[in-house]
C-alpha positions as CSV (number, residue, x, y, z in Angstrom):
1,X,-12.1,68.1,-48.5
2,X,-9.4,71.0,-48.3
3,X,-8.2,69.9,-44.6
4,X,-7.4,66.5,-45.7
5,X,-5.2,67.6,-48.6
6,X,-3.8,70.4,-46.8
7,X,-0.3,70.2,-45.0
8,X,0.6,71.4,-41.9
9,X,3.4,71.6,-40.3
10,X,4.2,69.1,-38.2
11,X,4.5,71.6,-34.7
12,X,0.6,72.2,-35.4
13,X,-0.4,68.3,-35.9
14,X,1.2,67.8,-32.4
15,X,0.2,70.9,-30.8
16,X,-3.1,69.1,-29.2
17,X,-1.5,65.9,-28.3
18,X,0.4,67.5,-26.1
19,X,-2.1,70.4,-24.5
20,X,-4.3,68.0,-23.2
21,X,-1.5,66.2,-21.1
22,X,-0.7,69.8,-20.0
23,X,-3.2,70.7,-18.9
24,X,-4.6,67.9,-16.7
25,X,-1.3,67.7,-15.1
26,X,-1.0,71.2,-14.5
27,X,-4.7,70.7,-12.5
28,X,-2.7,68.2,-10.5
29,X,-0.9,70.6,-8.3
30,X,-4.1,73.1,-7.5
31,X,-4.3,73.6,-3.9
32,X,-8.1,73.4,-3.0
33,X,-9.7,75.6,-0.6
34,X,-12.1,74.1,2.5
35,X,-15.9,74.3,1.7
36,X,-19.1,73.7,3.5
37,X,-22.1,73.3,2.1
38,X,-25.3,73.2,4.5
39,X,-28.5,70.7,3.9
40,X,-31.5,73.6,4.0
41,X,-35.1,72.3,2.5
42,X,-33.8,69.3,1.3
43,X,-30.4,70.7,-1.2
44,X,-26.9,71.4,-0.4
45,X,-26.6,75.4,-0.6
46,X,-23.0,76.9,0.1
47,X,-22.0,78.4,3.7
48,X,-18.5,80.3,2.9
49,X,-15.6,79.5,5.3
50,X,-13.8,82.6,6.4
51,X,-10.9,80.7,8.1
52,X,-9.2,77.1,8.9
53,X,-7.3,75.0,10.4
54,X,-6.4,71.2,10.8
55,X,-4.4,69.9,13.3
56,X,-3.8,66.7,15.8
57,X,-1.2,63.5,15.7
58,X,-0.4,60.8,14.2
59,X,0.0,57.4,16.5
60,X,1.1,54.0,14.8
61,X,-1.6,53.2,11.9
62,X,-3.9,56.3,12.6
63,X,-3.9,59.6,12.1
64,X,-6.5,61.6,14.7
65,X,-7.1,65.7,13.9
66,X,-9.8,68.1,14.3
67,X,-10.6,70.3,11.7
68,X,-11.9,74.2,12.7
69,X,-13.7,76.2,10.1
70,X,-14.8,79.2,11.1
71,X,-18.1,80.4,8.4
72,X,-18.4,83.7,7.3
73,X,-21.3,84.2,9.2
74,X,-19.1,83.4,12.6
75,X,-20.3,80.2,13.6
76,X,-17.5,77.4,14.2
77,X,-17.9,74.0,13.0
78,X,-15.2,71.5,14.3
79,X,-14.9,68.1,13.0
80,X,-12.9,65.8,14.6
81,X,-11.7,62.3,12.6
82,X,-10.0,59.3,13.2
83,X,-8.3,58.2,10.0
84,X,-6.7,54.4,9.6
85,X,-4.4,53.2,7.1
86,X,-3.9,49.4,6.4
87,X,-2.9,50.0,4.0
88,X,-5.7,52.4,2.1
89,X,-6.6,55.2,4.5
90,X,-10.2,55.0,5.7
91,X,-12.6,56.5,8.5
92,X,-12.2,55.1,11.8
93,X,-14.3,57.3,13.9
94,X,-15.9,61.0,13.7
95,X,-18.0,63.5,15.3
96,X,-18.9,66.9,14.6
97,X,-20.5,69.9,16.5
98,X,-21.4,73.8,15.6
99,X,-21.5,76.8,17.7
100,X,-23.0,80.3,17.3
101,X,-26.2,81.2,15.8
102,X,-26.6,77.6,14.5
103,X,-25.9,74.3,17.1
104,X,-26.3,71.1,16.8
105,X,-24.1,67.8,16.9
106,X,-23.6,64.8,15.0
107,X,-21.5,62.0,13.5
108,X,-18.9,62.3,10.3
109,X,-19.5,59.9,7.3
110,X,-16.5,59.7,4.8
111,X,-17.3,60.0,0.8
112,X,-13.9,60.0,0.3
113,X,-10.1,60.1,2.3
114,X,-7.0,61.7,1.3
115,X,-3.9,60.7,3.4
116,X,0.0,61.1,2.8
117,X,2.0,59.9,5.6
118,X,4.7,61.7,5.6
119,X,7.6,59.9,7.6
120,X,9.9,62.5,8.1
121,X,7.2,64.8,8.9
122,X,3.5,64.7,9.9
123,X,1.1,63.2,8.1
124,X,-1.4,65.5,5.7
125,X,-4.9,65.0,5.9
126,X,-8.0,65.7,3.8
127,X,-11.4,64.5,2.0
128,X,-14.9,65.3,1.3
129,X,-17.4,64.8,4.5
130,X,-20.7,64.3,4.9
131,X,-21.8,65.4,8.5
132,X,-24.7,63.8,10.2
133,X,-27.4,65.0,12.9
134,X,-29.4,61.8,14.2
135,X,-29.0,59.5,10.7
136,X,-30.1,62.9,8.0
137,X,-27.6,65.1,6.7
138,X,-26.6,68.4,7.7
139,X,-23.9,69.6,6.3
140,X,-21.3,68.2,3.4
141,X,-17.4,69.8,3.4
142,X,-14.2,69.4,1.8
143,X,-11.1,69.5,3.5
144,X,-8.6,70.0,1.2
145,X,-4.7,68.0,1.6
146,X,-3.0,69.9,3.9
147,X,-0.6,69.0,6.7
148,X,-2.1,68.4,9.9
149,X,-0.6,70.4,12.7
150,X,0.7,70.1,16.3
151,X,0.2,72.6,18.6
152,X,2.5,70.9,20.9
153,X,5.6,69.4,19.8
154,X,7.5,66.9,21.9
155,X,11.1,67.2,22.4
156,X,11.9,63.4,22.7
């Protein structure tokens, strides 16, 4: 076996070890974009977002927002979330509703939460959604971490 009796320099022999470490980390830092995915004959199928937004307060131990995303087809789906930390973030409370072309209503069921606090600043907010018309699913998105803003600030 010529590989086992060959040398290489050492550079090479490490060259993997540390590509792999590199490149997960590297994944780390990736800002996501939002998606929505719509329940149609029984499999999610994509419904491109043209724009979003996320914004709302943070009060004590729970962050409440209301995320916008406006579809390329010009409907508006708003979610709105109550998020609790104590100390893992989790789903307190959430509704959702669609206008345009499509309507319809529902409740917000969390697959997963993403929450940084941020004292010095307000909190970020973001997660994967499943949304909910009378107990079957309608739509699934991803909100991806980003700071939730104020429209309002208050001056003290």
């Amino acid at each position: 076996m010529p590989f086992l009796n060959s040398r290489l320099p050492m550079p090479c022999l490490l060259f993997p070890c540390l590509l792999l470490p590199c490149l997960l980390v590297s994944g780390c830092g990736v800002e996501k974009e939002p998606s929505c995915e719509e329940w149609i004959e029984g499999t999610y199928r994509p419904a491109p977002v043209a724009a979003y937004e996320i914004t709302g307060s943070r009060d004590g131990a729970s962050t409440s927002a209301v995320a916008t995303m406006t579809l390329t087809d010009g409907d508006v789906l708003r979610i709105e979330i109550t998020v609790a930390y104590d100390p893992a973030p989790e789903l307190r409370a959430g509704r959702w509703t669609i206008i345009g072309d499509r309507t319809g209503s529902g409740t917000v069921a969390a697959e997963s939460v993403r929450f940084l606090g941020g004292q010095g600043e307000g909190p970020s907010l973001g997660g994967r959604y499943r949304l909910e018309a009378e107990g079957l699913p309608a739509f699934r998105v991803e909100l991806p971490l980003r700071p939730v803003s104020r429209t309002e600030w208050s001056t003290g």
